[in-house]
C-alpha positions as CSV (number, residue, x, y, z in Angstrom):
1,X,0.0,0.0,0.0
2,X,3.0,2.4,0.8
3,X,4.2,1.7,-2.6
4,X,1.3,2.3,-4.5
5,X,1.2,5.4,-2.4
6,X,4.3,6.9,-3.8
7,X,3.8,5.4,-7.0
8,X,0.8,7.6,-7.1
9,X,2.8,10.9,-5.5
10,X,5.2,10.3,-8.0
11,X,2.6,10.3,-11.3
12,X,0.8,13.4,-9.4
13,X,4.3,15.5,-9.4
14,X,5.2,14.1,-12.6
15,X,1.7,15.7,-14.0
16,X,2.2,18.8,-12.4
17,X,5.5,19.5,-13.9
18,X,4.3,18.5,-17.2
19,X,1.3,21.2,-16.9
20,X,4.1,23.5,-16.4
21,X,6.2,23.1,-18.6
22,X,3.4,23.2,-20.9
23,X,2.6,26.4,-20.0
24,X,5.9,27.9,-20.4
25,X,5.9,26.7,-23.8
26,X,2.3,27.9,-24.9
27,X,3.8,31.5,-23.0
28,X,7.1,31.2,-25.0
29,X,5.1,30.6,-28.5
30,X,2.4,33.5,-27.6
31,X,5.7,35.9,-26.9
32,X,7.1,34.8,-30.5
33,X,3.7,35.0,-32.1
34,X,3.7,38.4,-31.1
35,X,7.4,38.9,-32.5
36,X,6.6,37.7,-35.5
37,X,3.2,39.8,-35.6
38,X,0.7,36.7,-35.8
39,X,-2.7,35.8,-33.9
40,X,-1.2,34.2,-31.1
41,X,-4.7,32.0,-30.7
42,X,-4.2,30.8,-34.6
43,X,-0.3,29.8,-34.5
44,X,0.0,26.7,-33.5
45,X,3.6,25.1,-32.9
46,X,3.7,22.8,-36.0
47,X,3.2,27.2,-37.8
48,X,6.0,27.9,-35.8
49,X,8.3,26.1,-36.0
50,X,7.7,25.2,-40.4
51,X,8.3,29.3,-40.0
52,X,11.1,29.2,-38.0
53,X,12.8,26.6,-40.5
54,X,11.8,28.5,-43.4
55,X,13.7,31.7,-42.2
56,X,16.8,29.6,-41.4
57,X,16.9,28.1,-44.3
58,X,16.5,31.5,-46.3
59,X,19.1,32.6,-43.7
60,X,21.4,30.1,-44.4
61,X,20.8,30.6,-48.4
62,X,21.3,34.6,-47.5
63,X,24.8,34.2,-45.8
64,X,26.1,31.9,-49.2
């Protein structure tokens, strides 16, 4: 029973860090929506990052 116990502790703290660090990524990718001038409710992170790989590769084409 004390195992399950701290099994269960250890699933509720694990769940709670995952909710925020999710949070500090949805805050992150509202801050770089508004960088890049976009609805932060309609970028998603699959928009952000295909934009973040288009610059660097337009970069990268840029710098040769």
């Amino acid at each position: 029973q004390i195992v399950l116990q701290n099994v269960s502790q250890g699933s509720l703290n694990a769940s709670k860090d995952l909710q925020k660090e999710f949070a500090a990524i949805e805050k992150k990718k509202e801050e770089l929506a508004d960088y890049l001038c976009e609805d932060r409710k309609k970028l998603s992170l699959e928009d952000l990052f295909s934009t973040m790989k288009t610059f660097r590769e337009i970069f990268l084409k840029a710098l040769q």
